[in-house]
Structures are given as structure tokens and as C-alpha cells.
N, C-alpha and C positions, 0 to 999 in steps of 0.2 A: 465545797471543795471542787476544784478543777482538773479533769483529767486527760492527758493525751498523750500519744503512743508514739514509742520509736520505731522506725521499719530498717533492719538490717539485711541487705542481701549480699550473701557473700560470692565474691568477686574471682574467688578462688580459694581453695582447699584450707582449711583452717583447723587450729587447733584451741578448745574451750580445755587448757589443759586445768586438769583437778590437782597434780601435784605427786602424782605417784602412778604406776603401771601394771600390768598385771602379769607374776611370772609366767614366765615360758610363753608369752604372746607380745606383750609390748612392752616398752621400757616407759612409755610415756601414753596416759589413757584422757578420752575427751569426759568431761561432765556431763552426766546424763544421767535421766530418773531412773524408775524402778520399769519404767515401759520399754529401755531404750533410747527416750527421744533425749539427743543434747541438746544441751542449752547454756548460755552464757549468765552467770549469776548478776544480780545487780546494783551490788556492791563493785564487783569490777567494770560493769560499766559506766557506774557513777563515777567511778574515780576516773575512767578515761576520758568523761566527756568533760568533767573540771577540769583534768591537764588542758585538754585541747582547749578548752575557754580562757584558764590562765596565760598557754603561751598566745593567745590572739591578743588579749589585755597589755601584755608586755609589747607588744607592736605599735603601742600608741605615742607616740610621741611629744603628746602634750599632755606634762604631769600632772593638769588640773583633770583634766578629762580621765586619764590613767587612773585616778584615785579612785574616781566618781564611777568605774566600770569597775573596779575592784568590790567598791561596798554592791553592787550588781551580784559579782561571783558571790562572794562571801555569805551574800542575803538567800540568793538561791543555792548553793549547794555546803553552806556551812563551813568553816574553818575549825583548827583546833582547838578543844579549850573549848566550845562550844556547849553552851547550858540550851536550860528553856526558852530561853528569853530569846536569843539568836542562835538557834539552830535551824538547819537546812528547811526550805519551805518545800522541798523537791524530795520523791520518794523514789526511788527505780526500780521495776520491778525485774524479773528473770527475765531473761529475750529466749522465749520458746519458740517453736515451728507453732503455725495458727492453730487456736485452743481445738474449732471443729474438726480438724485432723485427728487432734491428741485424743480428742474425748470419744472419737470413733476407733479407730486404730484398742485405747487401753477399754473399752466394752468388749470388744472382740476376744481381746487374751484377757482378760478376766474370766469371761466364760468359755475359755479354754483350762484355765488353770481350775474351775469349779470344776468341769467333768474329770481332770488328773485326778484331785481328790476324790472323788467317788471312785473311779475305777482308776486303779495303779498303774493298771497293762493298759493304757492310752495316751496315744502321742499324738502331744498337741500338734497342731496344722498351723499355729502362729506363735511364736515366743519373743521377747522382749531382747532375748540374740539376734531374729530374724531383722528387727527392727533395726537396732545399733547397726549390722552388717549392713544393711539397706541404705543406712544414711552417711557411712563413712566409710573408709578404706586406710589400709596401713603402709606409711612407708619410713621406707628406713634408707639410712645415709650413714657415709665412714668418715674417719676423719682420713684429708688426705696430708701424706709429709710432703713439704714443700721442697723440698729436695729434689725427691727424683718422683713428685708424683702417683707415688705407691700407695692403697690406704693404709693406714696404722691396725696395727695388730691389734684385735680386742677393741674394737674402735667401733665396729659396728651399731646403731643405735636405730630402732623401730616407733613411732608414734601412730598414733591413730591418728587421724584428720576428717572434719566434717567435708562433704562434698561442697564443691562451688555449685549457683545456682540455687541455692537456697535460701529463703529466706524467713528472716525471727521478726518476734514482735515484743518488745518489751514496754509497759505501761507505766507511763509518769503520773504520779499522787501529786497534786501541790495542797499542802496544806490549808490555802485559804481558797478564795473564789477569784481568776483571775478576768479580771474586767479588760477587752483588747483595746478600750479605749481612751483607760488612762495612761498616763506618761511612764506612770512607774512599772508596772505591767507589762509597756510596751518593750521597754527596755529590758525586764525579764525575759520575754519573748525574742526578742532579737539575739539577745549572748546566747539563749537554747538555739536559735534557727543557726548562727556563723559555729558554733559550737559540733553542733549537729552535722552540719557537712563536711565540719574540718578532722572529726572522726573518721578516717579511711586504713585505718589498719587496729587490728586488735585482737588478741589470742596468744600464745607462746610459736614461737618464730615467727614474728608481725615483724621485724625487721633482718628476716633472711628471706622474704618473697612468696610467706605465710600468709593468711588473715587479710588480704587486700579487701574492703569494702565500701558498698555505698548505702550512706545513712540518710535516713527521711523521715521528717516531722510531721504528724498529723493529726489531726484534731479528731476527739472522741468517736467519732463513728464513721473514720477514717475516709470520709465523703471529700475532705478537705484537705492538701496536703499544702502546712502549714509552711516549710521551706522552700516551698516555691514562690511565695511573696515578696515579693524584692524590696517592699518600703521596712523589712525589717533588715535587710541583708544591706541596703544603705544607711538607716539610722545607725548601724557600726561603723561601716565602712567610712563615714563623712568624718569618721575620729581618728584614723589609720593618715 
């Protein structure tokens, strides 16, 4: 099997919303582990980088070629209805802040939370609040009446947001072994490279001036970065 990473840096302030808030602080909270650190699941990022790949495919003008990019998507990132047989060859994983960060940072509160347990009367010097706070900031917005420009009563609303400047790594599984130098390969590789750059917004309010990012491909030991290749960003492109 073949593996290579996405690089997300975000662009500005963003929200990995989970779907619920936490009273009497936000109405709207970001996903994140038991350390603190957020992170983007990759089940939603898989799904964003297939919209963005689907609307590039619908760009193509020649329904022969149109087809032949569809069984592309469909082979890499699976369609509905989906068995064994033809399911997804592409696996996403979470887009976290870099693992050696993570795995320094939860050693540290780990063994802060071992001496709480021993001794009660001890206050940790790092907690997995200090962490969240560190990486985000909360803002909140009202609605305004259009009228006379007033906010609305009870209108008020708070989310968390990850800081811009940041940036995630999430790891692509392909189920087989991808050879760059066959034909079929390459064109997997090329829908992930146009796909990949065409991904520039993502998070809840990604179209209120949320979530602006910039995405990068690259090859297992990140030595390589794989969308800046241009013979894959023209073998699409000569179908447009």
C-alpha cells in the first residue's frame, strides 16, 4: 500500500465545528482530542476533497473524457452503493497539528495528571484547557436587522475558532501500491493533485470568510511535495 499526506495551513481562523457548544461559554465548539489539540476528522475531509474533484470533472466539456474522469473519482474515493468490489481505494485520515508536537505536549499533561492523582492538593502547570485556549480564540457575532441596522435581540451567537497560521497533516491510505508510472496511477494522482489545490475553504462558516486555506500534497516522507508537479496539473487540465 501507498501512502501520502495532505498539508493544510490555515489561512485564517477557522472553525472544525463538532456540532454542539458548551453552556455558558460557546454556542458553537471546535473538535478536538482529550489533549486539546483540534483537528479536522477525515471523513469530512474526504468528502470535501471529492466535492472539489467532482465539481473539476463537471468542467470538462468533452463527455467522452467526462466519463473516463468520473470512473477516476468514483475508483478513488467510492460512490454510493459501494461493496467490496468497488469501494474507495483512498483512506483519510484526521488532519491534526504535527504528530511530534502532539506526542510532546500529551507526555507533558499526562504526567501532570499522574502527580493530581497522587496528590489531590496539586495544580497542574499544563492542562488540556491550557492547550485548546493556546490554539483558538472565541468570537461571537449578532444578527443584524436590516432595517435600521440594529442587532436582533437574543441574537447573539459565540463559536470557538482555530487560530490562522496553523497548520494540519492529515495521511492518505491507498489501498493498493501506487506505481507514478503508470497511466492509471497517474491519473489518480493528478484528480488528487487539481483536487487538492481546489480545496481552499473548509470548516463551518467556510462561506461567511471562515476556513480560507491552502492545501498541499506530498509524498510519504514529505521530502517531496507532490502538487507542485505541473505534468499532473496539465494532464487535467488538457481535458478542461
Amino acid at each position: 500500500m501507498s501512502n501520502y499526506f495532505l498539508k493544510i495551513k490555515l489561512l485564517s481562523d477557522t472553525t472544525f465545528g463538532r456540532g454542539d457548544g458548551v453552556a455558558g461559554l460557546v454556542d458553537q465548539e471546535v473538535e478536538h482530542d482529550r489533549y486539546g489539540f483540534p483537528f479536522l476528522r477525515g471523513r469530512t475531509l474526504k468528502g470535501l476533497l471529492s466535492e472539489e474533484c467532482d465539481n473539476l470533472v463537471a468542467t470538462i466539456s468533452d463527455k467522452n473524457q467526462q466519463k473516463n474522469w468520473c470512473k477516476v473519482a468514483d475508483n478513488l474515493f467510492g460512490k454510493p452503493g459501494s461493496n467490496l468490489a468497488n469501494q474507495a481505494i483512498i483512506r483519510v485520515g484526521d488532519a491534526c497539528l504535527p504528530t511530534d508536537l502532539r506526542t510532546a505536549v500529551a507526555a507533558q499533561i499526562d504526567e501532570e495528571l499522574d502527580k493530581k492523582r497522587r496528590d489531590k492538593r496539586y495544580n497542574p502547570s499544563l492542562t488540556s484547557t491550557d492547550i485548546l485556549q493556546s490554539l483558538t480564540s472565541i468570537r461571537r457575532q449578532a444578527a443584524i436587522d436590516p432595517k435600521n441596522g440594529a442587532s436582533l435581540t437574543r441574537s447573539l451567537r459565540s463559536a470557538r475558532v482555530v487560530l490562522r497560521e496553523l497548520s494540519f497533516e492529515s495521511k492518505l491510505l491507498f489501498a493498493k501500491e501506487i506505481n507514478e508510472e503508470l497511466e492509471e496511477d497517474k491519473d489518480i494522482l493528478a484528480l488528487l493533485v487539481v483536487g487538492t489545490l481546489a480545496l481552499r475553504r473548509l470548516g463551518s462558516g467556510r462561506n461567511r470568510g471562515r476556513g480560507h486555506v491552502q492545501c498541499t500534497l506530498w509524498d510519504k516522507n514529505f521530502s517531496r511535495e507532490i502538487s507542485q508537479d505541473i505534468s499532473y496539473i496539465e494532464r487535467f487540465g488538457r481535458e478542461i
